[in-house]
Structure formats: C-alpha cells, structure tokens
C-alpha positions as CSV (number, residue, x, y, z in Angstrom):
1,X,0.0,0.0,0.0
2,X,2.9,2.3,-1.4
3,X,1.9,5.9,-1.6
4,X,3.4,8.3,-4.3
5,X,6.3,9.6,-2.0
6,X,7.1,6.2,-1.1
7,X,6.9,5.1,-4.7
8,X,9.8,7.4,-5.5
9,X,11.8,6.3,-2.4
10,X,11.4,3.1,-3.5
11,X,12.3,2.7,-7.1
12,X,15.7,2.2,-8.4
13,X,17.4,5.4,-8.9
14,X,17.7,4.7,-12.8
15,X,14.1,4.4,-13.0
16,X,13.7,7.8,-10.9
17,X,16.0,9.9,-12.7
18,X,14.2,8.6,-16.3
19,X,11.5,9.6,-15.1
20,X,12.9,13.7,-14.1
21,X,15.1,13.3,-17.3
22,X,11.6,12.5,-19.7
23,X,9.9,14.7,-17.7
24,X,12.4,17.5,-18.0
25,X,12.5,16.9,-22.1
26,X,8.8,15.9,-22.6
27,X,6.8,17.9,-20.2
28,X,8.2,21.3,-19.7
29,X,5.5,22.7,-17.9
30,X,4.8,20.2,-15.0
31,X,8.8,20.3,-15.0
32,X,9.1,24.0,-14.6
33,X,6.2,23.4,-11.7
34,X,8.2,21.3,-9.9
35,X,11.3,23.2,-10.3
36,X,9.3,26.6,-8.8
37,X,7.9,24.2,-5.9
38,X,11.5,22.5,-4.9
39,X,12.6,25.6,-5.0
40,X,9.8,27.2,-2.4
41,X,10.3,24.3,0.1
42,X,14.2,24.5,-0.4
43,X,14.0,28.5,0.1
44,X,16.2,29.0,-2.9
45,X,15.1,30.6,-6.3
46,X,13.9,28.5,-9.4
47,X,17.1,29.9,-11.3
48,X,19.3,28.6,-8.6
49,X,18.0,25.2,-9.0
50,X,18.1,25.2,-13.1
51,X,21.5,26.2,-12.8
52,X,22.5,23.1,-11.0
53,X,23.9,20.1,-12.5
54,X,21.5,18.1,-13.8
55,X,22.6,15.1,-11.7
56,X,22.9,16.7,-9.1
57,X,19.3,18.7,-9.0
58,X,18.0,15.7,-9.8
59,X,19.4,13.7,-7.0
60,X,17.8,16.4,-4.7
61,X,14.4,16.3,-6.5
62,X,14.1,12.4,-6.0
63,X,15.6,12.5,-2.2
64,X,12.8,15.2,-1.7
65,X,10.1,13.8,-3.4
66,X,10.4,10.8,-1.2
67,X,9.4,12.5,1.9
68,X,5.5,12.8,3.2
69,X,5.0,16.2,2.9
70,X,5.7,15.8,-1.1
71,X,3.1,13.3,-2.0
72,X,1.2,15.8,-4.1
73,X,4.2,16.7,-6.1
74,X,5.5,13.0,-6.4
75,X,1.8,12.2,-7.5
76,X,1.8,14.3,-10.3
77,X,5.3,13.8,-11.3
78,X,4.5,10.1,-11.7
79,X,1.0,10.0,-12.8
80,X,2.3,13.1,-15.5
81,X,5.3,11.0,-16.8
82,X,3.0,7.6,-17.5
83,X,0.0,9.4,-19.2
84,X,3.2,11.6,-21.6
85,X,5.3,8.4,-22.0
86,X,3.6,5.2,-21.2
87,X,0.0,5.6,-22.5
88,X,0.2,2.5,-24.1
89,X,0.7,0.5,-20.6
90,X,-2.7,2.4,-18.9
91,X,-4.5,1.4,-22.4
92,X,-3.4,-2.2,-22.4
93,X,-4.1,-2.8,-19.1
94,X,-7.6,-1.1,-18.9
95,X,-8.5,-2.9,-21.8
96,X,-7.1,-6.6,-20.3
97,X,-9.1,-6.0,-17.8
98,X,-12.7,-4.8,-19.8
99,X,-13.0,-1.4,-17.7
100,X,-13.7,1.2,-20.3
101,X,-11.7,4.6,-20.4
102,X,-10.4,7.5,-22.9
103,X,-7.0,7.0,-23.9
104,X,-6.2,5.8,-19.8
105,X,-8.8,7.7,-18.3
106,X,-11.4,6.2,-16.2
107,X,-14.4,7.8,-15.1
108,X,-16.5,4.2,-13.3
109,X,-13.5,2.2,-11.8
110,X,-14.8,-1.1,-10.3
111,X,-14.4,-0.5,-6.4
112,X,-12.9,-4.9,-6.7
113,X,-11.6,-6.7,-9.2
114,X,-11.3,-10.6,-9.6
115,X,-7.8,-12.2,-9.3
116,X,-8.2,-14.3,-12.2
117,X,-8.4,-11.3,-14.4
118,X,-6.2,-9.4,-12.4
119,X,-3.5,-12.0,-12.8
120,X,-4.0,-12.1,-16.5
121,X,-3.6,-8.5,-16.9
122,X,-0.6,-8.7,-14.5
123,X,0.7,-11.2,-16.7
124,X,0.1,-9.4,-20.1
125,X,2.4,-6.2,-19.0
126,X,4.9,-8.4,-17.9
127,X,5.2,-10.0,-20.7
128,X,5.4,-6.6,-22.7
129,X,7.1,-3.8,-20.6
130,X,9.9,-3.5,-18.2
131,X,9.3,-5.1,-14.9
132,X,10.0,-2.4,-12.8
133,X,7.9,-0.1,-15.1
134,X,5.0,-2.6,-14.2
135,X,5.5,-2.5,-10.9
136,X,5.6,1.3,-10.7
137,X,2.1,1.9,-13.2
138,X,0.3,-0.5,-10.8
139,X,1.5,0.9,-7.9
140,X,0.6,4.4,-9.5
141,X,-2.8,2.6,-10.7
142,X,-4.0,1.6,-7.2
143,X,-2.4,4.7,-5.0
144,X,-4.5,7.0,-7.5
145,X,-8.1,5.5,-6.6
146,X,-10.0,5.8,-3.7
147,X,-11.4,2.2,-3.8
148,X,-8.0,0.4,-3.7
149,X,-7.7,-2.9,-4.8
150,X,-6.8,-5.2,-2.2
151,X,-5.9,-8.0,-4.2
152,X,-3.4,-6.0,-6.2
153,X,-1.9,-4.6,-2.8
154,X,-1.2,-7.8,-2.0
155,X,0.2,-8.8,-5.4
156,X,2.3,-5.5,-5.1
157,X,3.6,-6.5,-1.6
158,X,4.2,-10.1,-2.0
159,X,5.1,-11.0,-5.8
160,X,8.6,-11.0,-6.9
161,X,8.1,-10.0,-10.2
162,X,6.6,-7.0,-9.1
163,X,8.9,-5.6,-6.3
164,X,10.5,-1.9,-7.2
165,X,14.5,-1.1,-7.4
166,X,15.6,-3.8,-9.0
C-alpha cells in the first residue's frame, strides 16, 4: 500500500531519474512546476535550481520527493510521466481488464476486481514492458483510486516479479 512519495523512495534510482530526465524533455511545464515548488520548500530561487547540474538537481528532486510532505508533487510527477510516456501501458491494461476509459482515463472504476483477471492483466504487462515499469504503473494505478484494490496490494507487496528497485 505504497503511496506516491514512497513510490519514488522506493524505485531504483535509474528508474527515478528517467522519469525527471523524460519529464524535464517531454513535459516542460509540470517540470518547470516542480522546479518553482522545490525551490519554495528548499527556500532557494527556481534559477538557482536550473543552474544546477542536472545530476545533481535531480538527486535532490528524487531525495525530496520521497518525503511525506511531497506526495502531491510526487503524485503528479508520476501519474504526469506515464500518461506523456507510457500511454500505451494504462491502455493495455484497462483494456485486459474490460474497464472502459479514454485514452487511460477512467471515469467508473470497479471498487474490486477478480484475481483471475487481475493475474492475467498482470501477466500481459509483464510480458510486454519492463518489470520495474509494471510495478511502478500499478503501484501508481492503485495509489490514485479511492477504492484500492486489495488484491493488487497484495500482489504489489508479496510478488517478486513486481517488487520496485531492481
């Protein structure tokens, strides 16, 4: 039952700075809104921050991101970078799974799903996209709805192929 600021904690460092480094190239705006809010907590000025080193900014970014009090901005960060980048993973899994949606948006998510097709879906990303990428969608996935899935908490917490940092 990972929350967004744990997510980012959590992941391997690779997987953390793709997701700044896409973000930073891709998405301009929610990376120039993260930039202005680092910079607010940190009491330093947005320019400051650009002028950085990438590495090193980025570093910061993640080691501040995994903290509780920046689970709004890890949220967005995340779900931001999988809706630019990795469409195509919401889609597929949605559609695995029957629950209609626009282009990974859901409007009726079922408050349970049923492990058999759960596990099939599961199964289909694996089989298709990077594991830790998996792990981090569905971890993403379940943090974002009210009516968590208890079955994929448990499949998140307990299956190998889905544990985050390898």
């Amino acid at each position: 039952m990972l929350t967004f600021h744990e997510l980012m904690g959590f992941m391997s460092p690779k997987m953390a700075n793709q997701i700044l480094d896409d973000t930073q190239t891709n998405n301009k705006d929610v990376y120039r809104a993260l930039v202005v809010s680092m910079a607010q907590v940190l009491k330093a000025r947005p320019e400051f921050l650009s002028r950085q080193p990438k590495e090193r900014r980025h570093k910061n970014f993640v080691q501040s991101l995994s903290k509780p009090g920046f689970e709004e901005h890890a949220g967005n960060l995340i779900r931001g970078w999988l809706f630019k980048e990795h469409k195509e993973v919401l889609t597929s899994f949605l559609e695995k799974l029957e629950i209609e949606h626009e282009e990974g948006m859901v409007d009726d998510l079922p408050e349970t799903m049923s492990d058999e097709k759960l596990n099939g879906a599961i199964d289909m990303l694996l089989e298709k996209y990077d594991r830790e990428l998996v792990a981090v969608y569905l971890t993403a996935f379940n943090a974002s709805n009210e009516d968590r899935w208890d079955n994929l908490d448990s499949l998140l917490a307990d299956e190998e192929r889905l544990q985050l940092g390898g």
